[in-house]
N, C-alpha and C positions, 0 to 999 in steps of 0.2 A: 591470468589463466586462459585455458582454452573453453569456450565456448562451444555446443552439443551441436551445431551444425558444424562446425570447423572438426573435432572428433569424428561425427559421420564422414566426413568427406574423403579425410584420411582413412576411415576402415575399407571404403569402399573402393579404396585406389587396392586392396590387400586381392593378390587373384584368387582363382576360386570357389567364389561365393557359390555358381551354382551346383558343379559338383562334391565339394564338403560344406556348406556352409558354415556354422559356425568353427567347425572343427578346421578351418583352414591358419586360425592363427596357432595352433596346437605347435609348428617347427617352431614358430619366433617360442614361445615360451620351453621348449625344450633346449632350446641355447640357449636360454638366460636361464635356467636351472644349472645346465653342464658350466655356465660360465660360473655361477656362484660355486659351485661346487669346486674348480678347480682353485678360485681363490682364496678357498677356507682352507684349501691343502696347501698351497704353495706361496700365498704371501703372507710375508712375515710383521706383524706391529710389535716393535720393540725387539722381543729374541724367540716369542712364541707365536704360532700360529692359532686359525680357531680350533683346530684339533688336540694343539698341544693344552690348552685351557681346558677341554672337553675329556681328554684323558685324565686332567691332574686331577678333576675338582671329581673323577668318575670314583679314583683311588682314594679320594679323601672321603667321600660317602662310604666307600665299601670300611676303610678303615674304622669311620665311627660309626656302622651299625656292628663292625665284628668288638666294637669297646663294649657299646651296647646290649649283646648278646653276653659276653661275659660277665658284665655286672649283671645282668637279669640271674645269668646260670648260679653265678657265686651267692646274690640272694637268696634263693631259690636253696642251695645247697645250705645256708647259713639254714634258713626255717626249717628245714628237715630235718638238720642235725642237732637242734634246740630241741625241740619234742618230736623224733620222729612216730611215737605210739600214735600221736594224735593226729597226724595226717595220714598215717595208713587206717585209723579209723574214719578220720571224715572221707577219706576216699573209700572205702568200706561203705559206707552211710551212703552216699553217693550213687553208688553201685547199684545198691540193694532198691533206692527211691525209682530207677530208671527203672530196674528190670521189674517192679512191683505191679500188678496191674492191676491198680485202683487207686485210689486217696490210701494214704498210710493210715492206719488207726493203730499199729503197735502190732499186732499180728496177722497175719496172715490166716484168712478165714475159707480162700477155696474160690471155685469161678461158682456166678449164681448163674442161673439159666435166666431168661427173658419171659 
């Protein structure tokens, strides 16, 4: 490996330094971003690229959350359709505990003053 004066010696060969300092190696790392970047589009390992992997596997989540969604809905549609009295009650019940403005005790007694 390289050794921390050997590192220094090479950063300091980079021009620069006094008018951007740090920010002067900012170009080299903007070509090695644009360089990854064009690799991930244009070469190929095997018959796909990294995009074409990034798309499939994009389509196969979207696919099994919309499976997902449907067996929640067709659930969903199953318990309603079994008793639906009793979920438009509990959602009734529901209702009533939010909009109540106190502890429930069974009736509704009025606002007290302080």
């Amino acid at each position: 490996m390289f050794s921390r004066a050997q590192v220094r010696r090479v950063l300091q060969w980079v021009p620069g330094k006094q008018r951007l300092g740090v920010y002067r190696f900012l170009p080299f790392f903007f070509v090695l971003g644009g360089t990854m970047e064009w690799i991930m589009i244009k070469v190929r390992v095997g018959k796909e690229t990294f995009y074409d992997v990034y798309r499939r596997k994009a389509s196969e989540r979207q696919y099994q959350r919309r499976l997902e969604e449907a067996s929640e809905t067709k659930l969903q549609q199953s318990i309603n359709s079994a008793h639906p009295e009793d979920s438009s009650v509990a959602i009734f019940g529901f209702v009533l505990m939010l909009l109540s403005p106190g502890p429930v005790s069974g009736h509704f007694t009025g606002w007290t003053a302080a």
